[in-house]
C-alpha positions as a Markdown table, in Angstrom:
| # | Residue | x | y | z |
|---|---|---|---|---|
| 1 | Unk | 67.5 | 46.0 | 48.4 |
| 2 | Unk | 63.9 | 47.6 | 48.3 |
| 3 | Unk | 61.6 | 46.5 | 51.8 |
| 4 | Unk | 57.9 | 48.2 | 51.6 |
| 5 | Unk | 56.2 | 48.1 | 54.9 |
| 6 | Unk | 52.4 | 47.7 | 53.9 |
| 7 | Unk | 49.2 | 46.3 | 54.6 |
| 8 | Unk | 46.8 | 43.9 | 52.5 |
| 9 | Unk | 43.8 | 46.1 | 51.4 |
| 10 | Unk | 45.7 | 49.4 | 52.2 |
| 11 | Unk | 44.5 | 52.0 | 49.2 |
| 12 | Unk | 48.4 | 53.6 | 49.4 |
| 13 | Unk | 50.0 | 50.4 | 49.7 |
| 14 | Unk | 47.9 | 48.8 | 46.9 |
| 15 | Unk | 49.3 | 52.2 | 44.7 |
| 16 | Unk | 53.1 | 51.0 | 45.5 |
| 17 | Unk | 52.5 | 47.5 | 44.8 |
| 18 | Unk | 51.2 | 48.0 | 41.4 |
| 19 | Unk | 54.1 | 50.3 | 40.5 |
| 20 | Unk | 56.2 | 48.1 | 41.5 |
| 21 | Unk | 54.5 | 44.9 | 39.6 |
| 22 | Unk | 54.6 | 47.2 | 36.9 |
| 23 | Unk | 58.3 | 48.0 | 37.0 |
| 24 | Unk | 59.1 | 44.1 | 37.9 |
| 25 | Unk | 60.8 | 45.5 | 40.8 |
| 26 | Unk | 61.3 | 42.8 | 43.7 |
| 27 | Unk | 61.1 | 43.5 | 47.1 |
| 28 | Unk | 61.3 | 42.2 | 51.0 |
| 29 | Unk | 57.8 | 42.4 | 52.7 |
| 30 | Unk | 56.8 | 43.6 | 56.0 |
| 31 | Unk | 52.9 | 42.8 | 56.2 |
| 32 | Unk | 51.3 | 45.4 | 58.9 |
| 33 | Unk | 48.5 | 44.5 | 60.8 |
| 34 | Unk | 46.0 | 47.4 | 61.2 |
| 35 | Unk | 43.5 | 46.4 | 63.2 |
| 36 | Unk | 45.9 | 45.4 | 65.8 |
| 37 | Unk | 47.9 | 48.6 | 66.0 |
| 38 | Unk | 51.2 | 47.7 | 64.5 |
| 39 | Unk | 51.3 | 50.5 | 62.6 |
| 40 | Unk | 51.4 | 52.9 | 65.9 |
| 41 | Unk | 54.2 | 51.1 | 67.6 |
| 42 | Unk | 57.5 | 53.1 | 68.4 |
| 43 | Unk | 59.1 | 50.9 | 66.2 |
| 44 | Unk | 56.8 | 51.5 | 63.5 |
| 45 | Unk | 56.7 | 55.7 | 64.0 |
| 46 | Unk | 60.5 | 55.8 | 63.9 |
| 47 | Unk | 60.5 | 54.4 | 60.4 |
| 48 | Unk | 57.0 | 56.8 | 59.5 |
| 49 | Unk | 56.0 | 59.5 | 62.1 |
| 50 | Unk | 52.5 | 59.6 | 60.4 |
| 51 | Unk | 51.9 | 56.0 | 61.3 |
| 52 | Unk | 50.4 | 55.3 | 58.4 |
| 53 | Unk | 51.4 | 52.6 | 55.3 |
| 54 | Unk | 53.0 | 52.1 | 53.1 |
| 55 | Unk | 56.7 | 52.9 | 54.0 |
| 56 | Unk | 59.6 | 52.3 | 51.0 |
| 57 | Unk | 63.5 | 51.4 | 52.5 |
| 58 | Unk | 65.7 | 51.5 | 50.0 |
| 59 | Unk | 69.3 | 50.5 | 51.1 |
| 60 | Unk | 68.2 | 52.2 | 54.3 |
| 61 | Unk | 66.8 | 55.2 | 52.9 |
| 62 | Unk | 63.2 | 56.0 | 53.8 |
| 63 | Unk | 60.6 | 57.1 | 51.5 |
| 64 | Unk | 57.1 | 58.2 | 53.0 |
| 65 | Unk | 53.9 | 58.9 | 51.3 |
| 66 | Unk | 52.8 | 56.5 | 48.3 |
| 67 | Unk | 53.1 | 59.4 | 45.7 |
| 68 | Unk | 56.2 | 60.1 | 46.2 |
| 69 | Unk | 57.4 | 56.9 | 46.9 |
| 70 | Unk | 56.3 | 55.8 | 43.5 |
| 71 | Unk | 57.8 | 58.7 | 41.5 |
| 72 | Unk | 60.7 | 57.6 | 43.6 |
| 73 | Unk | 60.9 | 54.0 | 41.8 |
| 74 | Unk | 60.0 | 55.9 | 38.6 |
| 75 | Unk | 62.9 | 57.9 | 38.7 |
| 76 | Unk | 65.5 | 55.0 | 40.9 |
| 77 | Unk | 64.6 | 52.5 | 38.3 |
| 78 | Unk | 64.7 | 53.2 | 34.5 |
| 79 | Unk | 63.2 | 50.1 | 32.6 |
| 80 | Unk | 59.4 | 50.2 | 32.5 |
| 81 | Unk | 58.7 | 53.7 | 32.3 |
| 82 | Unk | 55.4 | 54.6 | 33.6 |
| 83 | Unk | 55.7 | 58.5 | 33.1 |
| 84 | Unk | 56.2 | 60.1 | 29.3 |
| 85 | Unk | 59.2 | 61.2 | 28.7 |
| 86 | Unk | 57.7 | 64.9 | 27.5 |
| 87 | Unk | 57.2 | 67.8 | 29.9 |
| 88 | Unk | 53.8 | 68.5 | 29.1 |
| 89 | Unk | 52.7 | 64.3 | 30.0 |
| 90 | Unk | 54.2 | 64.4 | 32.8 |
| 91 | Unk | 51.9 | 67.2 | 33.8 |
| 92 | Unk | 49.2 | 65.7 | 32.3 |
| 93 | Unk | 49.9 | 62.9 | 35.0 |
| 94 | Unk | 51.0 | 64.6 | 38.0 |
| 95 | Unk | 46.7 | 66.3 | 37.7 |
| 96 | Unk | 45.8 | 62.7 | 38.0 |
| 97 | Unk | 48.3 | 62.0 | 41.0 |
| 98 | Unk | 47.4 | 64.7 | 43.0 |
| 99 | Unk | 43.8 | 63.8 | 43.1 |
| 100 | Unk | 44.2 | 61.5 | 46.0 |
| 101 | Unk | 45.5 | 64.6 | 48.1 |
| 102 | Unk | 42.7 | 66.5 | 47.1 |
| 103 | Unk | 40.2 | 65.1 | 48.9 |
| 104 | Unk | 39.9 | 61.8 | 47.3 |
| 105 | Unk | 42.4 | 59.6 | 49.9 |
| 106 | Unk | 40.4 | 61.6 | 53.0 |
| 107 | Unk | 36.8 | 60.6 | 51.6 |
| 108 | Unk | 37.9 | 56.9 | 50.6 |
| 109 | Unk | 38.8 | 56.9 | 54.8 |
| 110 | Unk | 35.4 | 58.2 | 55.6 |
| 111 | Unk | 33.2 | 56.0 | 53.3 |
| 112 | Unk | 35.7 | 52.7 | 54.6 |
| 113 | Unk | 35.1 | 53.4 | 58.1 |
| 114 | Unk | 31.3 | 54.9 | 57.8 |
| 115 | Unk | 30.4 | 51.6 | 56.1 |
| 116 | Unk | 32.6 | 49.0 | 57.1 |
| 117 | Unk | 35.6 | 49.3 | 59.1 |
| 118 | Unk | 33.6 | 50.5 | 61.8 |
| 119 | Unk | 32.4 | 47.4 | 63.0 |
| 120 | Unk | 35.8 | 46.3 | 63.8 |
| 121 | Unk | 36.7 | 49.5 | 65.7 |
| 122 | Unk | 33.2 | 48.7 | 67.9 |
| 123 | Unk | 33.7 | 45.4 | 68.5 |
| 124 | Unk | 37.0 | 47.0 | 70.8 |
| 125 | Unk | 36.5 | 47.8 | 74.3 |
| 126 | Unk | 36.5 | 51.4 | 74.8 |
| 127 | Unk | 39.7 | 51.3 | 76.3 |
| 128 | Unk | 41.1 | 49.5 | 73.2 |
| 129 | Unk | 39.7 | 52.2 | 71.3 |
| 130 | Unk | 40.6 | 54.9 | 73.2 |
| 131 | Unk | 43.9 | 53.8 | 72.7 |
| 132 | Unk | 43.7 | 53.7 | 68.9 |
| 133 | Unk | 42.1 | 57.1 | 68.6 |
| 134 | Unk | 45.4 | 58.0 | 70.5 |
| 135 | Unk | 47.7 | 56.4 | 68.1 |
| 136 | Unk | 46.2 | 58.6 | 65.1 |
| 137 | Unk | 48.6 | 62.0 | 65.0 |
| 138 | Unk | 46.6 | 64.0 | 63.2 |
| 139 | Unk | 43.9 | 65.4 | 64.6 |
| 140 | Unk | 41.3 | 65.8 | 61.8 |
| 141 | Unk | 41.8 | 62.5 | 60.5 |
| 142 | Unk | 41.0 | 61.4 | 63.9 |
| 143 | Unk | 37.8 | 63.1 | 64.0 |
| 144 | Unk | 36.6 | 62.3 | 60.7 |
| 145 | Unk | 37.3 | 58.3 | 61.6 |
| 146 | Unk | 35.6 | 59.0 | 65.2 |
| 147 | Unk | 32.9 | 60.7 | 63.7 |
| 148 | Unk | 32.5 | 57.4 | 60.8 |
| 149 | Unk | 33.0 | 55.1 | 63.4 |
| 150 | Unk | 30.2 | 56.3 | 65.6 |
| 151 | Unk | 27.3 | 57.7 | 63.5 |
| 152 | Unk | 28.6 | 55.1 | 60.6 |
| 153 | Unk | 26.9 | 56.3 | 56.9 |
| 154 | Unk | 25.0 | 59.5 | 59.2 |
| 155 | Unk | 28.3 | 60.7 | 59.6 |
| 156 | Unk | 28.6 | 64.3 | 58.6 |
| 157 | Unk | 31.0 | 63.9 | 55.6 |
| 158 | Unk | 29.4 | 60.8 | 54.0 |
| 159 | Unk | 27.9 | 62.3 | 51.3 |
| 160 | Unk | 30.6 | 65.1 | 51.0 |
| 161 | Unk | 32.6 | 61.9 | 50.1 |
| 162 | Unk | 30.3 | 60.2 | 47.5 |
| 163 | Unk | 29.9 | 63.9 | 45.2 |
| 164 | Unk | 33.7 | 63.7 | 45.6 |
| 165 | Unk | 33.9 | 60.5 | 44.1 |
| 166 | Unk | 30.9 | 61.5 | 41.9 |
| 167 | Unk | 33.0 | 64.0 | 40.5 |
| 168 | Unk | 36.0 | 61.8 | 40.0 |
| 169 | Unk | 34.2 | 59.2 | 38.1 |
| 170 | Unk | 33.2 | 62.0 | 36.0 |
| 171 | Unk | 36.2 | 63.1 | 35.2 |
| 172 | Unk | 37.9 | 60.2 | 34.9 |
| 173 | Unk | 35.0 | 59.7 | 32.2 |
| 174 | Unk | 35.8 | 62.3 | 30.1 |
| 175 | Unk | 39.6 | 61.2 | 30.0 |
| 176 | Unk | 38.9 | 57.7 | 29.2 |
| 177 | Unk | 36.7 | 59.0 | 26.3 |
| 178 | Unk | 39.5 | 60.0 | 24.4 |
| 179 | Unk | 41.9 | 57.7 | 25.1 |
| 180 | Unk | 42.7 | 54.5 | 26.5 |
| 181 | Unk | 44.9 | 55.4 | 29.9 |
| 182 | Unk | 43.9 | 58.6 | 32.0 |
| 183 | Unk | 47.0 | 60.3 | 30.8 |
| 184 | Unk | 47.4 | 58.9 | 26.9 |
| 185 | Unk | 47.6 | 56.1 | 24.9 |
| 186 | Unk | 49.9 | 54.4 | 27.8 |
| 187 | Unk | 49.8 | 53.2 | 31.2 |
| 188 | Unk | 51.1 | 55.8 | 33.8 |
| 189 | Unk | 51.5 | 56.6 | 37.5 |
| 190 | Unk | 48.0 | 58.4 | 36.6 |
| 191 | Unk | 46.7 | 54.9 | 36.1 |
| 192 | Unk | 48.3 | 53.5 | 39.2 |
| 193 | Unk | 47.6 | 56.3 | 41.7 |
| 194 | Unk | 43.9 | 55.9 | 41.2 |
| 195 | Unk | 43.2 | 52.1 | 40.0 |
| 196 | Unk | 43.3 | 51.3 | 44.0 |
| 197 | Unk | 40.4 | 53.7 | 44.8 |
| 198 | Unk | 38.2 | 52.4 | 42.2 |
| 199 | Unk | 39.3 | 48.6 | 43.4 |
| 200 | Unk | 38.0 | 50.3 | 47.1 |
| 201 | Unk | 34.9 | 51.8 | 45.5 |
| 202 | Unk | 33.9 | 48.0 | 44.1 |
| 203 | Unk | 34.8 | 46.5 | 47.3 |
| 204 | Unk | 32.4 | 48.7 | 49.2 |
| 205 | Unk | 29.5 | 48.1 | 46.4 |
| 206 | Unk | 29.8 | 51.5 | 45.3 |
| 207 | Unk | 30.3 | 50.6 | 41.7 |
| 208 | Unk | 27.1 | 52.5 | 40.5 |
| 209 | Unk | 28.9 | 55.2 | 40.4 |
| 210 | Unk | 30.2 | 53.7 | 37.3 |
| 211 | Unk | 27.0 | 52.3 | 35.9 |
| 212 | Unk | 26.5 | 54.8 | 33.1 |
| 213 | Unk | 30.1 | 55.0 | 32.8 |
| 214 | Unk | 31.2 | 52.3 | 29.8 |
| 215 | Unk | 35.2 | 54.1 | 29.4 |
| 216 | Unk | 35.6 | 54.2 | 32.9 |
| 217 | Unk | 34.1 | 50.4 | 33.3 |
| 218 | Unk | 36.7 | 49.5 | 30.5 |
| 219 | Unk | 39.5 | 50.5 | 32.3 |
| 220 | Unk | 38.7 | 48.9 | 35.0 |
| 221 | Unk | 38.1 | 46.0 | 33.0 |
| 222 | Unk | 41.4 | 46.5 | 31.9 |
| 223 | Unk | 43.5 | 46.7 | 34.5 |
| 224 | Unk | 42.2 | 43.4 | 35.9 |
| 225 | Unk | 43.6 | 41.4 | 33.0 |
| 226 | Unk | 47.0 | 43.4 | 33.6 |
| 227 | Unk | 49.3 | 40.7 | 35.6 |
| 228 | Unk | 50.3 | 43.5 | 37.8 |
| 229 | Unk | 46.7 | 43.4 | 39.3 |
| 230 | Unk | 46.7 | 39.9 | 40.3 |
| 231 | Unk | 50.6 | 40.5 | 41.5 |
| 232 | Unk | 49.8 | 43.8 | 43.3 |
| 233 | Unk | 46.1 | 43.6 | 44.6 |
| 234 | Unk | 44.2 | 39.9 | 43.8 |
| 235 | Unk | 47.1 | 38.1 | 45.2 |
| 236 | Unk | 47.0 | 40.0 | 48.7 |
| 237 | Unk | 43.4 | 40.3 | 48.8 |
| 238 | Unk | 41.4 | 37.1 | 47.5 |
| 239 | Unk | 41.1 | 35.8 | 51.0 |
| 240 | Unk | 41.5 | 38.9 | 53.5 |
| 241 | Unk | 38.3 | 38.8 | 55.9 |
| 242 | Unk | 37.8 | 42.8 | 55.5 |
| 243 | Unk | 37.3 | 42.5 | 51.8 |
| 244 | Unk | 34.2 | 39.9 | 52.8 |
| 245 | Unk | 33.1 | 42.8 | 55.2 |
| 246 | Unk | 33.6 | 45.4 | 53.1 |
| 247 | Unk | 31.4 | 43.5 | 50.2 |
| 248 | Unk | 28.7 | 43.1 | 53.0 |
| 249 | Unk | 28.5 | 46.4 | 54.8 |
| 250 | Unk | 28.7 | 48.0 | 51.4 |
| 251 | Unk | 25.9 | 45.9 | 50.1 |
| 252 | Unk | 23.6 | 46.6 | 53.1 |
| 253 | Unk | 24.2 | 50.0 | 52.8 |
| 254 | Unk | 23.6 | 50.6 | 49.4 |
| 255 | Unk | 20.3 | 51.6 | 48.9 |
| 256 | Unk | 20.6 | 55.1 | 52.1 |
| 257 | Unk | 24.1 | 55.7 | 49.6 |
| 258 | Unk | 22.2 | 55.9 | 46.9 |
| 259 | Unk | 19.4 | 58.0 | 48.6 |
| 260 | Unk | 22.2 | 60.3 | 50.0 |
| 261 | Unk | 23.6 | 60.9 | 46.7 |
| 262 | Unk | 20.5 | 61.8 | 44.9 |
| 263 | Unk | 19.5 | 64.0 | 47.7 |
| 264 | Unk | 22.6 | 65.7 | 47.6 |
C-alpha cells in the first residue's frame, strides 16, 4: 500500500501526484499543514530528516526526495511507462529531471517567499517565527527564506531567481520546438518534474516569462487538459487560500519583477 505525506500547493508534492495520476497508482493521504509546522514535528522528521514534503511509504519503506521517489514508482510499477525504454531517452530525461536540483527548486523557494509566503511568516510573532526558522535544518535554505521573508522582492537573490527561470523557459523553448514533450514525442518524468514549476510560475503571475513563448504556452496548455492535472494539482488547489495570495502578491508585484529582470 503506497501513503505519500504531502502538502496542497507543494512544488515536490505536486511532481509525485502527477506521476502517480499518470501511472493510475492509488494511494492513502497524509495532508501536511505547512504553515503550522507539521512538517517539523518529531514525528514528521523520523519519517524525513529534511523536514520537507513530499514523503513516499511503500509497505513501510521510505522514499525521500520527489525525484527519486518518482523514478521509484517508475521502476515499482510497470504499466504506464513514463520513461523510454532506450538508454539514450532516458538520458534525454534525466537533463530535464535534474533541473530542479540545479538551481530551479531553490529559486522557486525564494521568488514564493519574496512575493508571497512572506506575509504569512510576518503575520507570526517573533517567537513563532523564531521557532520556524529553527525547524529548517539546512542552513542556507534558511537564510535564503530569512532573507525573502524580510526584504520580500529586494531580497538579494530575487533576480538571480527570475534569469534562472529566464533561462529555463528558454530552454524549455527550444525543446518544445521540435517536439511535442520535453524529452520526445511522449509524456515523461521530464514533463512531470517540471510541469509543477511552471503551475508555481502562473500562480505567482510570472507567466510573462512565457509571453513570447507559443511551444512552451502549448504545453502548458496541454497538460491542463491531461486528467492527471485536474487529479494531481486542480483538484488540491482550486480552493487553497495561498493560491488566492500567491495570484495577489504576484500581481502587485509584477511590474518591480519585470523592472528587475530587464535590469538584470
Amino acid at each position: 500500500m503506497l501513503e505519500l505525506y504531502h502538502s496542497e500547493t507543494s512544488v515536490c508534492s505536486c511532481k509525485v501526484r502527477l506521476a502517480l495520476a499518470e501511472k493510475h497508482l492509488d494511494y492513502t493521504s497524509h495532508v501536511l499543514n505547512l504553515s503550522q509546522g507539521e512538517h517539523q514535528t518529531p514525528a514528521y522528521r523520523r519519517l524525513n530528516p529534511n523536514a520537507v514534503v513530499p514523503t513516499l511509504v511503500d509497505d513501510g519503506l521510505v522514499i525521500i526526495e520527489s525525484t527519486v521517489i518518482n523514478e521509484y514508482l517508475d521502476e515499482r510499477f510497470e504499466p504506464y511507462p513514463l520513461r523510454p525504454r532506450d538508454a539514450a531517452g532516458r538520458a534525454r530525461v534525466r537533463l530535464w529531471t535534474r533541473q530542479p536540483d540545479d538551481g530551479v527548486h531553490e529559486m522557486t523557494s525564494v521568488l514564493s517567499f519574496a512575493i508571497a509566503f512572506r506575509h504569512l511568516l510576518r503575520a507570526k510573532s517573533p517567537e513563532e517565527l523564531a521557532r520556524h526558522y529553527a525547524g529548517i535544518p539546512d542552513r542556507a535554505r534558511r537564510a535564503r527564506i530569512r532573507d525573502a521573508v524580510e526584504n520580500g522582492v529586494k531580497a538579494e537573490l530575487t533576480g538571480t531567481a527570475l534569469r534562472r527561470f529566464e533561462r529555463l523557459a528558454a530552454d524549455m523553448e527550444s525543446a518544445l520546438a521540435q517536439h511535442a514533450w520535453l524529452a520526445g514525442k511522449e509524456l515523461t518524468l521530464a514533463d512531470v518534474g517540471l510541469a509543477p514549476y511552471i503551475v508555481r510560475l502562473a500562480q505567482l503571475k510570472l507567466d510573462f516569462l512565457w509571453r513570447d513563448r507559443p511551444h512552451l504556452a502549448a504545453w502548458f496548455d496541454a497538460w491542463r487538459q491531461r486528467p492527471a492535472y485536474t487529479a494531481a494539482l486542480t483538484s488540491w488547489i482550486a480552493d487553497n487560500p495561498a493560491v488566492a495570495l500567491m495570484a495577489q502578491s504576484g500581481a502587485a508585484a509584477l511590474p518591480e519583477l519585470e523592472a528587475l529582470l530587464e535590469q538584470d
